[in-house]
HTML snippet that shows the backbone in 3Dmol.js (N, CA, C, O; Angstrom):
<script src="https://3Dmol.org/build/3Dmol-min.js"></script>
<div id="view" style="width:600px;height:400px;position:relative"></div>
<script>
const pdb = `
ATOM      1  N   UNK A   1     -40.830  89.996  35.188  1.00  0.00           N
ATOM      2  CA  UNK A   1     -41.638  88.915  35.808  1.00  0.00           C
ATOM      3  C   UNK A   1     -43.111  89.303  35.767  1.00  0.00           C
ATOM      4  O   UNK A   1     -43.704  89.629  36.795  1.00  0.00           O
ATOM      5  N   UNK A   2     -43.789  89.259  34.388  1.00  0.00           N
ATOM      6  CA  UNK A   2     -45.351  89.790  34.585  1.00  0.00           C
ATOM      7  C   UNK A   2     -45.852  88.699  35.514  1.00  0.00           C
ATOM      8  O   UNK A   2     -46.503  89.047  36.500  1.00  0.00           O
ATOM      9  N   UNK A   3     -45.603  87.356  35.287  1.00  0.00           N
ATOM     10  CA  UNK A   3     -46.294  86.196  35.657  1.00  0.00           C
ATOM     11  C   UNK A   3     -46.679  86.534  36.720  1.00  0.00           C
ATOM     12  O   UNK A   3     -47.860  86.375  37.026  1.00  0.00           O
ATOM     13  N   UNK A   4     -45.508  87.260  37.820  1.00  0.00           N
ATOM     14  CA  UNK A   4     -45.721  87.243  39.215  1.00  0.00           C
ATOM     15  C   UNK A   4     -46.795  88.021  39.229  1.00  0.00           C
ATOM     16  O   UNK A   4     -47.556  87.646  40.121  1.00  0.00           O
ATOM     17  N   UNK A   5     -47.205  88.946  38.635  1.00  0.00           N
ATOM     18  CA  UNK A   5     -48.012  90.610  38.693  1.00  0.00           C
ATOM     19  C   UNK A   5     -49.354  89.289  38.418  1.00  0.00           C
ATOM     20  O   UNK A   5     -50.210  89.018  39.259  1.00  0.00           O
ATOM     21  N   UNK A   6     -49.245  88.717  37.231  1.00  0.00           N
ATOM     22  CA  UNK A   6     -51.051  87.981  36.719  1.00  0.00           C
ATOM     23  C   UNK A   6     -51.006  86.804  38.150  1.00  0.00           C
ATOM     24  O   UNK A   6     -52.091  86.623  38.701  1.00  0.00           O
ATOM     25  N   UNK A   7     -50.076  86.227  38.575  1.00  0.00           N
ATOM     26  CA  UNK A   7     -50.399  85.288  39.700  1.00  0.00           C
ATOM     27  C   UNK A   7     -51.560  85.936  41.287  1.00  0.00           C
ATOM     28  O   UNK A   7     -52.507  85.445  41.901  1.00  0.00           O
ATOM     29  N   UNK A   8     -50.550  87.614  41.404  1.00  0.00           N
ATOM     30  CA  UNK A   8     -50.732  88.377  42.250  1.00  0.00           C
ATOM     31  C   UNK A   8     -52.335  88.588  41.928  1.00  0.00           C
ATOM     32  O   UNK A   8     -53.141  88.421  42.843  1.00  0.00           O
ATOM     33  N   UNK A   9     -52.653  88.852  40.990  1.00  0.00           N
ATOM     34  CA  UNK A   9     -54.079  89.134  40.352  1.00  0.00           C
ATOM     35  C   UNK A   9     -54.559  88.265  40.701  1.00  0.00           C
ATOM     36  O   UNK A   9     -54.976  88.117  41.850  1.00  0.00           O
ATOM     37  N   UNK A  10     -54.642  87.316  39.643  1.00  0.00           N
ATOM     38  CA  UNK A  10     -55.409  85.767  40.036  1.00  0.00           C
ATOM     39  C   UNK A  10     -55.767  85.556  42.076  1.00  0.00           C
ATOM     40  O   UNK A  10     -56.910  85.527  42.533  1.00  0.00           O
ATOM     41  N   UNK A  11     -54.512  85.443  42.924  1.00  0.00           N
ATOM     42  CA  UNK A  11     -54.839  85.710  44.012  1.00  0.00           C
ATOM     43  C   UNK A  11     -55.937  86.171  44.492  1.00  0.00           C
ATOM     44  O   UNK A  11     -56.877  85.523  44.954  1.00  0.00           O
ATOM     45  N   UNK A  12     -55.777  87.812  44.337  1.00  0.00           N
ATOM     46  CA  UNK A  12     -56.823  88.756  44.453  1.00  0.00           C
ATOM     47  C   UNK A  12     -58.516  88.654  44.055  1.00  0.00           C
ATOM     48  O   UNK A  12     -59.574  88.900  44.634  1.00  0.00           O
ATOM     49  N   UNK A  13     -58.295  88.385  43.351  1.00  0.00           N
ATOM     50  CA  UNK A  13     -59.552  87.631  42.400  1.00  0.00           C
ATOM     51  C   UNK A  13     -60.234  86.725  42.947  1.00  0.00           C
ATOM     52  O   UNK A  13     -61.461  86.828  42.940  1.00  0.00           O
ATOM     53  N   UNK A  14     -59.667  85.735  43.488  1.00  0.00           N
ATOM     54  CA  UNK A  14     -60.140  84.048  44.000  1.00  0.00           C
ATOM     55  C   UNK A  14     -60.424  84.981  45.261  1.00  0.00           C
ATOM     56  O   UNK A  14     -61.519  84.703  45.749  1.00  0.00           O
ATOM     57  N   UNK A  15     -59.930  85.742  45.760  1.00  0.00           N
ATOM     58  CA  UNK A  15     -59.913  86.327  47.815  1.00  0.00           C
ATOM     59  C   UNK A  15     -61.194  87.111  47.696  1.00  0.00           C
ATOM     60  O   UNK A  15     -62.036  87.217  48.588  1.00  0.00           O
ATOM     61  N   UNK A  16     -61.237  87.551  46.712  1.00  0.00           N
ATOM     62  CA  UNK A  16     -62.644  88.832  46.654  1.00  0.00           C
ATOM     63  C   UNK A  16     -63.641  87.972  46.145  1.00  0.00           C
ATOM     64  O   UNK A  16     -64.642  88.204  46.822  1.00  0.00           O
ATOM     65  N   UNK A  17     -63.953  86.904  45.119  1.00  0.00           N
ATOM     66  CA  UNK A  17     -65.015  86.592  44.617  1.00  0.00           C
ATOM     67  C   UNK A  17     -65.486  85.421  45.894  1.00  0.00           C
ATOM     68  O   UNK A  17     -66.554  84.815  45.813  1.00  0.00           O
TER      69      UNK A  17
END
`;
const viewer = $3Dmol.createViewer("view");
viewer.addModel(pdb, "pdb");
viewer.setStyle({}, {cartoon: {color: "spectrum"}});
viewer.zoomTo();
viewer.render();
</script>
């Protein structure tokens, strides 16, 4: 399940910028 790992990212990404 990478998707979940790049979704988890994406998340992270949108929360920090």
């Amino acid at each position: 399940m990478r998707w979940l790992l790049l979704l988890l990212w994406g998340a992270m990404g949108h929360g920090l910028v």
